[in-house]
C-alpha positions in Angstrom: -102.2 127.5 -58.7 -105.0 126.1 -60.9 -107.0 128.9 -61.0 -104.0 131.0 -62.2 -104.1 128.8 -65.3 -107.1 130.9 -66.5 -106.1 133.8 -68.7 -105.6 137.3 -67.0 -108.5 138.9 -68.2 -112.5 139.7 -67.7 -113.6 138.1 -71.5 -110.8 135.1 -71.0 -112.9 134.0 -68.0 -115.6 132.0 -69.5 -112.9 130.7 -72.2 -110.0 129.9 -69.4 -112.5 128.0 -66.7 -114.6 126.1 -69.6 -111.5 124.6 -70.1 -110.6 123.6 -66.8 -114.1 122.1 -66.5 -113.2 120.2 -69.3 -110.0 119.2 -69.3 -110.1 121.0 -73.5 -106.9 123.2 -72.4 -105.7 122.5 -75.7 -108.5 124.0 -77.6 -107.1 127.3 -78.4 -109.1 130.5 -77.4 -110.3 133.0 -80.7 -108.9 135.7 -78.2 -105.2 136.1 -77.3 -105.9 136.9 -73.9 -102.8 138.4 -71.5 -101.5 135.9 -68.9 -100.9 136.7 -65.5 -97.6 136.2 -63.3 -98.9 137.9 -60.1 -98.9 136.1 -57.2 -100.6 133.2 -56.1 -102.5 134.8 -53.0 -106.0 135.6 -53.7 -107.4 139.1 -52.6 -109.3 139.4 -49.8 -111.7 142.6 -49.4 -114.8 143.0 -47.1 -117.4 142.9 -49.7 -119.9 140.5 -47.7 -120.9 138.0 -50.1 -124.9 137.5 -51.4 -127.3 135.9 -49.2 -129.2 133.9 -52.5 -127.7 130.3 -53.0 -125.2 129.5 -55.1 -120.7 129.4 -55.0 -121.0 133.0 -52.7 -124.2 132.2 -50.6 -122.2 132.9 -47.5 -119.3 134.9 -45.8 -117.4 137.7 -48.0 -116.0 137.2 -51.4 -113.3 135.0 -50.5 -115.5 132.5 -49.6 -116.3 132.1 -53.3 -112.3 132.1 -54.6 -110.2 129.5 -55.0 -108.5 128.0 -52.2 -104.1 127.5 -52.6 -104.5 123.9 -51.2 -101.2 122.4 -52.8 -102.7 118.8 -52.1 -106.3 120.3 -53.7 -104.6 121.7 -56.8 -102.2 118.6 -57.5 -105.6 116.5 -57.7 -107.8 118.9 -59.4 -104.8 118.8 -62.3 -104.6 114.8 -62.6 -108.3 115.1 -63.1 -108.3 117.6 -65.3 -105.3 115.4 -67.8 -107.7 112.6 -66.8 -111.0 114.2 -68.6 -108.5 115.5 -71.5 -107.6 112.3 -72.2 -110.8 111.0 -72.2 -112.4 113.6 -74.5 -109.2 113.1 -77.2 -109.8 109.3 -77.5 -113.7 109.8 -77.4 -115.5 109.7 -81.0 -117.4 112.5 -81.0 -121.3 112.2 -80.4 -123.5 112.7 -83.9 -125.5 116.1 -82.7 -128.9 115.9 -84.8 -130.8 119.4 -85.6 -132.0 120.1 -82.4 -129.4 119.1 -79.9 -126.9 121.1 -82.1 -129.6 124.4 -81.7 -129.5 123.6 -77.7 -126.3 123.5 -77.5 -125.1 126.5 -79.2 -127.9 128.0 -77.3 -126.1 127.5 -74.3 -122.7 128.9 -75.9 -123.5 132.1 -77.9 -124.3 134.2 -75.4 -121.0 134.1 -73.8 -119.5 134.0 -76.9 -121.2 137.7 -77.6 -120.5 138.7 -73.9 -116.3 137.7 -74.3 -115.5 140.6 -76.7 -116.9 143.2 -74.0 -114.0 143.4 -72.2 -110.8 143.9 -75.0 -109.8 146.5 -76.9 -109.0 146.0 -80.7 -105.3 144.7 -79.6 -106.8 142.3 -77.4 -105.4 144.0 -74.2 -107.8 144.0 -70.5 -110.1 147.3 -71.6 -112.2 147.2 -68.5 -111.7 150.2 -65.8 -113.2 149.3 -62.2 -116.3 151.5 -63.4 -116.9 148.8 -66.3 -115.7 146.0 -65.1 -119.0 146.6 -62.3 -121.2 147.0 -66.0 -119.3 143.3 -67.3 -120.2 141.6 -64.5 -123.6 142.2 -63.8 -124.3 141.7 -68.0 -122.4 138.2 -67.1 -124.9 137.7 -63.8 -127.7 138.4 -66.8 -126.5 135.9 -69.2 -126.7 133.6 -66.9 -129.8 133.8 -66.5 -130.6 134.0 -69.5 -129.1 131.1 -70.6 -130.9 128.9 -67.7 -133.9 130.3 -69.2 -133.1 129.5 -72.6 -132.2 125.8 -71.5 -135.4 125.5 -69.7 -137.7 126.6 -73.0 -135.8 124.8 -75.8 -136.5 121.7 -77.2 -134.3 119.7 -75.3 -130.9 118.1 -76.4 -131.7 114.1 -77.7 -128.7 112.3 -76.2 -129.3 110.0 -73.6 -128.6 112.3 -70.5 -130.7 115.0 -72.2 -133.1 115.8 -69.9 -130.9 115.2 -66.7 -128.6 117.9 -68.1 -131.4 120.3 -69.2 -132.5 119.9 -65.6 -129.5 120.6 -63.8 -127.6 123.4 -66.1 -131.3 125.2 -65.5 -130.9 125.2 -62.2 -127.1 125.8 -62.0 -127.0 128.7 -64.5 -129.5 130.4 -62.2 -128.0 130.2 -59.0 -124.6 131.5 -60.4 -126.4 134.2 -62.1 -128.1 135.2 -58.7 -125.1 134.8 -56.7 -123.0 136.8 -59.4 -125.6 139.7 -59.8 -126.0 140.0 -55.4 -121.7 140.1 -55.6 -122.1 143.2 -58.5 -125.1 145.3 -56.1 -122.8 144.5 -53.0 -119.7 146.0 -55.2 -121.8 148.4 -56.2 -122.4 149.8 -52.8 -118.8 149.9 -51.4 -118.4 153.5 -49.8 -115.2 154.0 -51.8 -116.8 153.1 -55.2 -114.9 150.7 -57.6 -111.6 150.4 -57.1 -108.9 147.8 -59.4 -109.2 145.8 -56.3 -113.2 145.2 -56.2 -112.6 144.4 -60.1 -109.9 142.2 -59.5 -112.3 140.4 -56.8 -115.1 140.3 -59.0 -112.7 138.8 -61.7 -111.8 136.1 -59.3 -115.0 135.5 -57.9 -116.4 134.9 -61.3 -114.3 132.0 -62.4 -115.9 130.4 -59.0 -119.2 131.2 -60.6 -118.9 130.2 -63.8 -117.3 126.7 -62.9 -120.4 126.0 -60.7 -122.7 127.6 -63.4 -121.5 125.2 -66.2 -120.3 122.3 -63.3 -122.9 119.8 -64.6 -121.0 119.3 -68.0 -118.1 118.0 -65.9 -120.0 114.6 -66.0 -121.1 114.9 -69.3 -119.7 112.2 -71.7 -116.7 112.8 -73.3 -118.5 112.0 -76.7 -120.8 115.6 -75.8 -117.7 117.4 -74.7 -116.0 116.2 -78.2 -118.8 117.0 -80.5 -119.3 120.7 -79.2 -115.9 122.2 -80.4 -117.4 121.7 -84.0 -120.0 124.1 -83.2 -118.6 127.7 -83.6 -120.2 129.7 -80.5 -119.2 126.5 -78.4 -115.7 126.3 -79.5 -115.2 130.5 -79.4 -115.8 130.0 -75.3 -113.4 127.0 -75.4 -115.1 123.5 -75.5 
C-alpha cells in the first residue's frame, strides 16, 4: 500500500510522505528510520475526529487515513515515478537570497521536530504517553510554519505569491486538524494506548501530505533546487 512506503516511525513521517508528495524517494533520509511489514489494514478506533477544517474535519480518525483502494494506489504510484522523473531531468531553479531564507524557513522546523522521536540508535523512542507530546509539538509547527510563510519576504520565482498564499492556508488547517485529533486522544477514557499512537502516526501522514499538498504542483525546477538547501533536504526534498 502506498502509505506503507513511509518509514515505520513518528520522526520518518515528515521525511517518508515529503517524498511521496514529491515523487524524491530516492533522496535518502539523514535518519535510518525502521520499516514496517505489518499489515496493510489501517486501524480503526472511535476517536471522533476534529470539527475545524482540514484532512479530519469529519467522522472518526479513519476518515483521515489512507484508503487500500488497489486501483487508487496503482495510480497514485505512476504519478508519483511520473513527478520523479520530472524533477531528475529538471535543471534546478537559481534560488536568490531571499527565496533560499523562505524556503528553508518552511523546512527547519521539521527538520528540528524529526529527531524528537529516536533514540541515539535511531530505533521508534516514543511511548503512547509521548507520542500524544510529538504530535501536538507537530500540530504547533504547523502553525508555525504557516505563520512564518505568511510574514517572510516572499519566495521570487514566478508562482511565489500563489504558493505563499496557499502553503499559509494549508499549514494551518493541518495544524488545527492535527492539534483537535491530539485533545480528542487526549481525552480517551483509557488514556494513551500503542493503538491511539499508532492512529495518530497514521493520521499524521494524512495531515502532513495536505499540509505541504500545494508543492505537489510546484515546478519541478523548485522541487530540484531545494534538496541543496540542508534543513530541506534533512525532511527529504
Amino acid at each position: 500500500m502506498l502509505w506503507r512506503h513511509a518509514a515505520n516511525g513518528a520522526a520518518a513521517l515528515t521525511v517518508g510522505v515529503i517524498l511521496l508528495l514529491t515523487g524524491c524517494s530516492s533522496i535518502a533520509s539523514p535518519v535510518a528510520a525502521p520499516t514496517s511489514t505489518t499489515s496493510t489494514a489501517a486501524p480503526t478506533s472511535q476517536i471522533s475526529g476534529p470539527a475545524a477544517s482540514g484532512p479530519a474535519a469529519s467522522g472518526t480518525v479513519s476518515a483521515v487515513l489512507p484508503s487500500d483502494d488497489s486501483a487508487a494506489v496503482a495510480s497514485q504510484s505512476a504519478a508519483r515515478e511520473s513527478r520523479r522523473a520530472e524533477i531528475a531531468a529538471a535543471t534546478p531553479a537559481d534560488f536568490d537570497e531571499q527565496t533560499a531564507a523562505w524556503f528553508d524557513a518552511m523546512c527547519q522546523p521539521f527538520a528540528d521536530l524529526n529527531p524528537r522521536a529516536y533514540d541515539k540508535d535511531g530505533n521508534d523512542s516514543l511511548s503512547p504517553l509521548e507520542s500524544l507530546d510529538y504530535y501536538r509539538a507537530m500540530s504547533e509547527t504547523f502553525d508555525a510554519t504557516s505563520k512564518a510563510a505568511a510574514s517572510l519576504p516572499p519566495p521570487t520565482t514566478p508562482d511565489g505569491a500563489d504558493l505563499v498564499s496557499r502553503l499559509t492556508a494549508s499549514l494551518s488547517d493541518a495544524g488545527t486538524g492535527l492539534g483537535a485529533l491530539v485533545d480528542k486522544s487526549s481525552g480517551s477514557a483509557t488514556g494513551p494506548t500503542q493503538q491511539i499512537a499508532d492512529i495518530l502516526r497514521e493520521a499524521s501522514q494524512s495531515f502532513i501530505l495536505s499540509g505541504f499538498s500545494p508543492m505537489s504542483s510546484s515546478d519541478p525546477s523548485i522541487i530540484a533546487a531545494l534538496h541543496p538547501l540542508p534543513s530541506c533536504a534533512a525532511v527529504g526534498w
